[in-house]
N, C-alpha and C positions, 0 to 999 in steps of 0.2 A: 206167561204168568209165573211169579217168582212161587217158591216156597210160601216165603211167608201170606204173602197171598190167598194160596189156595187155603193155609192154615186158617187163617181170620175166614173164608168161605165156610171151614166146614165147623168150626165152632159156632158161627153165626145162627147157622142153619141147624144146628143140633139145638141152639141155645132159643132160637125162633118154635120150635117145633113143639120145645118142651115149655116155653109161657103159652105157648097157642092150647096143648093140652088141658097146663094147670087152668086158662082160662072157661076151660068146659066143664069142671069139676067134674058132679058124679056122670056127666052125658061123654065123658071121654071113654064109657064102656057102651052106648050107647047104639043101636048100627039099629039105621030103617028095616022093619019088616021084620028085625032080628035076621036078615041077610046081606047084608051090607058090611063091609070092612069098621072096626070101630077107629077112632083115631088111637085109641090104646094099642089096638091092632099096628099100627103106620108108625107107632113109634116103638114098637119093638120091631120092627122088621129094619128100619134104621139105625135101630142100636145093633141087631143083627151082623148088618149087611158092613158096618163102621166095622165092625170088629176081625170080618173076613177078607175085605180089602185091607187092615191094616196088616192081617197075613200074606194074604197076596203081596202083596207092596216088599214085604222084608222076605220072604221065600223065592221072589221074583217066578212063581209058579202059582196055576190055579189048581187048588185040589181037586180032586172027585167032589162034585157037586150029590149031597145027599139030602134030599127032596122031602121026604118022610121025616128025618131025621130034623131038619132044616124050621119044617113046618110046626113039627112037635114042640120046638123050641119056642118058637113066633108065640105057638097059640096061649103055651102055658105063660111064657112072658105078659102076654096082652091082658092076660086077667088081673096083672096088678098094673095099675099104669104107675104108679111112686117107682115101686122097682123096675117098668121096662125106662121112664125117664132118666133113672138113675145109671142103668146101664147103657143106655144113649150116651150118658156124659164121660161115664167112662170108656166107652171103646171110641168116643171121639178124640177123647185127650190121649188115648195110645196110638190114634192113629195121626193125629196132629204130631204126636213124635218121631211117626216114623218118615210122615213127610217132611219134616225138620231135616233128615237125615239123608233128605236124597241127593243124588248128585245129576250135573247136567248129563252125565251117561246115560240114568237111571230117566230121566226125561225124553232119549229117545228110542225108547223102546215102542 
């Protein structure tokens, strides 16, 4: 799989996520039983998670994974979904630059 490739993959799929959301409007805070993940939930954890591989990616190291910390982030993100889709968009377009940037070394790791 080329760069550009993977690039169109994860714009797609950030881009997928967030008309799936907006199509839920206010049920995008929604979650069965009130225990169930929301999808507001799922896409802050993707915007999240875009933005710590696109560290990973450019540090070529995985940091201390901090849980509490991690989560705290997720939860208060999910209570807005405008701003966790928003930040979806952006830690994917910084991560689509960084995989711009890589090279066939950097591929076999």
């Amino acid at each position: 799989m080329t760069n550009d490739e993977m690039i169109e993959l994860v714009r797609k799929s950030a881009a997928d996520l967030n008309e799936a959301t907006l199509g839920l409007g206010d049920k995008a805070t929604w979650s069965v039983m009130d225990k169930g993940r929301t999808a507001a939930d799922q896409v802050a954890e993707c915007a999240l998670i875009s933005g710590f591989a696109a560290g990973i990616l450019t540090q070529k190291t995985c940091p201390p994974l901090d849980m509490p910390a991690y989560t705290a982030a997720r939860t208060a993100l999910a209570t807005e979904p405008e701003k966790a889709m928003q930040t979806l968009t952006e830690n994917t377009e910084t991560l689509a630059g960084v995989i711009g940037g890589l090279t066939s070394d950097d591929h076999s790791v």
